[in-house]
ROGU-860224 format. One record per residue (C-alpha): x, y, z. Coordinates in pm, 1 decimal. Each point is the difference from the previous one (the first is absolute). Example, Ala and Ser with C-alpha at 12.3 -4.5 7.8 and 13.67 -1.06 7.14 Angstrom:
<sites>
> 1230.0 / -450.0 / 780.0
> 137.0 / 344.0 / -66.0
</sites>
This chain:
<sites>
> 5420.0 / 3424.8 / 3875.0
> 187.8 / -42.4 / 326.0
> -280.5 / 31.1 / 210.5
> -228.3 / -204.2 / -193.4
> 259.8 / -303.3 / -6.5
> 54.9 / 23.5 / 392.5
> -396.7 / -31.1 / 17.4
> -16.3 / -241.9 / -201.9
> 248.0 / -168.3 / 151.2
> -145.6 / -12.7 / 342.3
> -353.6 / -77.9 / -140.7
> 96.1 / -288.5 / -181.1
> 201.7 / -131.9 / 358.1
> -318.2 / 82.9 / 165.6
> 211.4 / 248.8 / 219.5
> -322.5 / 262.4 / -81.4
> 83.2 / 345.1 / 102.0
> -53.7 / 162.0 / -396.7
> -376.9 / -144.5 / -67.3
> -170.9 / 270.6 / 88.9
> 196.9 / 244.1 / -152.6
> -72.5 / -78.0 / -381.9
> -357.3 / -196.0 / 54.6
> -284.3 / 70.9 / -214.2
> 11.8 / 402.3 / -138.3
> 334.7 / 99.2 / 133.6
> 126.6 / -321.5 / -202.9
> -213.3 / 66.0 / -304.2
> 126.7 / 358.8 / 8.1
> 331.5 / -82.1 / -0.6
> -29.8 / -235.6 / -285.2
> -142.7 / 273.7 / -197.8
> 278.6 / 286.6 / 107.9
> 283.1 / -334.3 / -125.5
> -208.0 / 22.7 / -326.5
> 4.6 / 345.1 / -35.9
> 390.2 / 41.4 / 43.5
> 39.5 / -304.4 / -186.8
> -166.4 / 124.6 / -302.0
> 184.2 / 294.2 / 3.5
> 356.2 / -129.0 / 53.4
> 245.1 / -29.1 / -303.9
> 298.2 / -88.9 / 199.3
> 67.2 / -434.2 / 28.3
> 123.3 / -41.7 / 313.2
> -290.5 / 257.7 / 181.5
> -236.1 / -210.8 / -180.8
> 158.6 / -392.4 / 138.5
> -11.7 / 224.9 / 380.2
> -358.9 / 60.0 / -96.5
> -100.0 / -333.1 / -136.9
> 180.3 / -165.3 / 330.8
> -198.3 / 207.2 / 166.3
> -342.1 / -112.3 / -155.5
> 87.8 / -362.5 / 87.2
> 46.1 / 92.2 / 343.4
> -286.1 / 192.1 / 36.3
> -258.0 / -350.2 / -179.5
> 123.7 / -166.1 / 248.3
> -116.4 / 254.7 / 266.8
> -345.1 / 110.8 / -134.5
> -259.4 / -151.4 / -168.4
> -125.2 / 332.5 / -205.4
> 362.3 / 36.1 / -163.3
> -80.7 / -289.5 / -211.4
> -231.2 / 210.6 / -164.6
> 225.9 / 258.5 / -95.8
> 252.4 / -201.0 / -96.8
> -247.2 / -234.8 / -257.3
> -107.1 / 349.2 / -153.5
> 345.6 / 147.6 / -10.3
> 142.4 / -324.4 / -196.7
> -354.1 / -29.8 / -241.1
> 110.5 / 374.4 / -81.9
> 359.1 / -113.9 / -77.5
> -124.2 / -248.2 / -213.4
> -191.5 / 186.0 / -205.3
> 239.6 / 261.5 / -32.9
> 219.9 / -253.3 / -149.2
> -250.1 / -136.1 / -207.6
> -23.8 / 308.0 / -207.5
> 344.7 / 28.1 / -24.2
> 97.4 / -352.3 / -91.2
> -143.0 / 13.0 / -398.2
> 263.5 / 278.7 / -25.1
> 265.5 / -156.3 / 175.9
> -31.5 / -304.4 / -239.6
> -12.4 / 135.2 / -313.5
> 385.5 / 214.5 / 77.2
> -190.1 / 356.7 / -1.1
> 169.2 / 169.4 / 323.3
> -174.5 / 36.7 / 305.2
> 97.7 / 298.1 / 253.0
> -179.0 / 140.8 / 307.0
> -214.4 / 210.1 / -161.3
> -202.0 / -280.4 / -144.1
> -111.5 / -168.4 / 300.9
> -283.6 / 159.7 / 154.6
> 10.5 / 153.3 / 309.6
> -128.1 / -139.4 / 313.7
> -310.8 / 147.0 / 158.3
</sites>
């Protein structure tokens, strides 16, 4: 998260020094390792680190957007199928949201 903020940073200052590191695959790639852990994360706060570092990282490369589309369409429908159950009062634990691919 660190390191993707200070790139950030300096890319949006036009300071450079970070564009290389996270163009094109290496940036995609790195979207899709955030996804991964993301996915897999039940603790809050690792998950806001996680999601800061996801903003830092659209700003960096273009591929991430990708990623990060895909990983909030899968969200979404997640929710959807939970959302019926929700609303009518029946209890809704872990175990009833799929899990993530």
């Amino acid at each position: 998260k660190h390191v993707l903020g200070h790139c950030a940073s300096r890319h949006l200052r036009g300071a450079g020094g970070c564009d290389g590191l996270l163009a094109g695959p290496q940036g995609v790639a790195a979207a899709e390792a955030l996804r991964a852990a993301f996915v897999r994360q039940p603790q809050l706060d690792t998950l806001e680190h996680i999601a800061d570092a996801f903003a830092y990282l659209l700003d960096l490369a273009e591929g991430a957007r990708e990623v990060v589309h895909g990983l909030a369409s899968d969200l979404n429908a997640q929710l959807q199928q939970v959302l019926p159950r929700l609303a009518s009062g029946e209890p809704v634990g872990a175990q009833d949201v799929p899990p993530a691919d």
